[in-house]
N, C-alpha and C positions, 0 to 999 in steps of 0.2 A: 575539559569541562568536567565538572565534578558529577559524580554519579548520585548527590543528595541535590544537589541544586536543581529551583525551577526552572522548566523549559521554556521558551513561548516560541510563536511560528516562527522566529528566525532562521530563515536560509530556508523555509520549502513554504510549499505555494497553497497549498491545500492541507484542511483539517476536517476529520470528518470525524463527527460523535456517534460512539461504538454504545449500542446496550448490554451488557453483560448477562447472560443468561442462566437461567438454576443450573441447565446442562455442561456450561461452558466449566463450572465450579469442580474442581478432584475433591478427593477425600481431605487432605489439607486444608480444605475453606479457601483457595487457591486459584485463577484460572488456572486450566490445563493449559502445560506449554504447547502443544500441539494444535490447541484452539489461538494462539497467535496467528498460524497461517489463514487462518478464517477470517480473524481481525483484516488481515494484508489484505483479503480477496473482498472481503465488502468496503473497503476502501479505496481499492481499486478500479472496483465497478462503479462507485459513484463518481470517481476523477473520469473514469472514461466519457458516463452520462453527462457529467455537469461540464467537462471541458473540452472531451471532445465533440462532444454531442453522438456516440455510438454505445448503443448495449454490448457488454464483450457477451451476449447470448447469440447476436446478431452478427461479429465479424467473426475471422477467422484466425484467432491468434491462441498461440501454445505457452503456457510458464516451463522455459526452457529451463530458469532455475532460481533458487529460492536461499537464502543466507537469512537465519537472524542469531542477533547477539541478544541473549536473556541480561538485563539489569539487576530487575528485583522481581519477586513476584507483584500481580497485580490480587487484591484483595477483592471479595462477593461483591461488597458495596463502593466499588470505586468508582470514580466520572474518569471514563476510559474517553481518547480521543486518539485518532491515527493520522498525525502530520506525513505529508508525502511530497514529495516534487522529483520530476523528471530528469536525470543526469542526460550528459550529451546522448540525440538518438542515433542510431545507427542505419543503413541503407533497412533491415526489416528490425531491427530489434529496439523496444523501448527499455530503456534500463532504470528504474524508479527506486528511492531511494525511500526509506520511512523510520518514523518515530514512534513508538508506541506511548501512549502517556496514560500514567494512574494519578489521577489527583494531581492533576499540572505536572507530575515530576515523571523522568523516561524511566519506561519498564524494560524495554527494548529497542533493538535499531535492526533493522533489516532492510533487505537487499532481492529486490529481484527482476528478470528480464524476461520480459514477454517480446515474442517473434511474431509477424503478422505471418500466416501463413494462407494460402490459397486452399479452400475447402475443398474444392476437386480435385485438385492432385495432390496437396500436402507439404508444396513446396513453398519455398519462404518467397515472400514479394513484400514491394518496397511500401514504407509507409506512406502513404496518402498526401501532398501539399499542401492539402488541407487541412489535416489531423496536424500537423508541423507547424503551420501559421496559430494554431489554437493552441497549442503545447507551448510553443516560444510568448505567445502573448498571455495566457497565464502562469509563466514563471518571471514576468515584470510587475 
């Protein structure tokens, strides 16, 4: 896939529109690339709310770990959106997949996996059959 070419939601399940903020901007007129991770985490908290129906305020899961690939910069005034869909889950671990997009075109692609963990002991326990039948029925 070409790096100037438009994206559209092919292959992931969920887009959520990002506001770009004065704060989010570097010296460059630029987001900061570090503000990508923010993109991820408010994207991810709406797939959780809107798909699985759970606040991640609410359960107990940890970002075990986090990958993105930078494209291009995204610019002050762009129409930011953050494509995401869920890769195979695992017994605790969601592995989620994302796009970042400036003006329909990819800024970035990143990667990351969140672990359900047990709030009173901190250990990993399995994801829910319930979060799984909502997870599989919105990536059809």
């Amino acid at each position: 896939m070409s790096d100037d070419s438009d994206e559209s939601a092919d292959g992931y399940d969920y887009v959520v529109p990002i506001d770009v903020r004065l704060r989010d901007i570097d010296f460059m007129g630029h987001v900061n690339n570090a503000t990508y991770a923010t993109y991820l985490e408010e994207a991810r908290q709406a797939y959780f709310e809107d798909v699985v129906d759970v606040s991640l305020v609410d359960v107990g899961t940890v970002l075990a770990n986090l990958e993105i690939d930078y494209v291009r910069p995204i610019e002050a005034d762009a129409d930011v959106t953050v494509a995401l869909r869920v890769s195979a889950l695992g017994t605790s671990s969601l592995p989620m997949e994302y796009e970042i997009r400036a003006d329909g075109k990819r800024a970035a692609t990143a990667r990351t996996v969140q672990v359900l963990v047990d709030q009173e002991t901190g250990q990993s326990e399995a994801i829910p059959d319930d979060w799984r039948r909502r997870i599989d029925a919105a990536s059809h």
